[in-house]
C-alpha angles and dihedrals in degrees: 000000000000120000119232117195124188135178134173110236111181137167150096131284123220139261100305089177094142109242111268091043102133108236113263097026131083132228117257111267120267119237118268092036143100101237090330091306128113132215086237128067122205090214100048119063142084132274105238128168114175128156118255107242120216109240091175138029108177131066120177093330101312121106111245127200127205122183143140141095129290116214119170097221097187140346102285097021126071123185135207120207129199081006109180117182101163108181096017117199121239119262102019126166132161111260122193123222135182088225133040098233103118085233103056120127106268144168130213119257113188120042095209109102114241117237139174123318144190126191083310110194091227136332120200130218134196121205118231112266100257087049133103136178084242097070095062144046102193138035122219129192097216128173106220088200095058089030084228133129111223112179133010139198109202095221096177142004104279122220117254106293095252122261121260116224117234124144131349106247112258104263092053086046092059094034090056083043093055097036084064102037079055091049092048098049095055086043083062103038083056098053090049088055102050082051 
């Protein structure tokens, strides 16, 4: 069984105003930012590690194996350790959903393409910058190219996946048949009498 480990890490950076910077005024924004701020903040996160869990293990033919540990290390980075991706898939990026079925509706959430890997010692990963950890429960390795998610570290517990509609169960179903019908019938009672 796979340890998960989660703290709660929370607090405010210092000053960060770049030196030359004339008292009162602010530096222009980066790009890639809102006024020189991020969505994510580096102090305030969890502390998450989970295993990454192999979906698929097969691309064009050739087996491909997907293992390692996912630890968010701050509020906008998140590391793999030991992360093996043999046979990586071409364009592959991390996408972040609120649910762990493979096709879930998901964004990506770190900009840096995914390659091959071999029992890596740890790869690090920055958010976009919109991003936060907060917008997503899992984290898929999914290669935009094979539409296709190929590993996935569970980061959170995930809502119920939500319901699908199909049909209403069979005594709704006549109890909605013989509403109308009643309906219907003193529609056309009504009609008779005005005549």
């Amino acid at each position: 069984m796979a340890q998960v480990v989660t703290e709660t890490v929370s607090g405010k950076i210092p000053s960060t105003t770049p030196p030359g910077t004339p008292p009162g005024t602010t530096p222009s924004p980066k790009p890639g930012t809102t006024n020189g701020t991020t969505l994510c903040s580096v102090s305030d996160y969890t502390i998450v590690t989970v295993p990454l869990q192999q979906l698929k293990n097969n691309f064009r033919g050739l087996n491909v194996t997907v293992s390692g540990t996912v630890s968010i290390i701050d509020g906008c980075t998140f590391e793999v350790t030991g992360f093996t991706y043999s046979f990586a898939a071409t364009g592959t990026y991390w996408f972040g959903s609120n649910y762990t079925d493979p096709n879930a509706e998901a964004m990506l959430v770190s900009p840096t393409p995914v390659g091959q890997y071999q029992s890596a010692q740890s790869i690090k990963f920055k958010l976009t910058p919109s991003i936060t950890f907060n917008d997503f429960n899992v984290l898929n390795l999914y290669s935009i190219d094979e539409k296709a998610v190929f590993g996935q570290a569970v980061l959170k517990q995930s809502p119920p996946e939500p319901e699908t509609f199909n049909e209403p169960p069979k005594s709704l179903s006549n109890k909605l048949s013989f509403d109308l019908t009643k309906i219907f019938v003193s529609f056309l009672l009504s009609y008779i009498w005005i005549m």
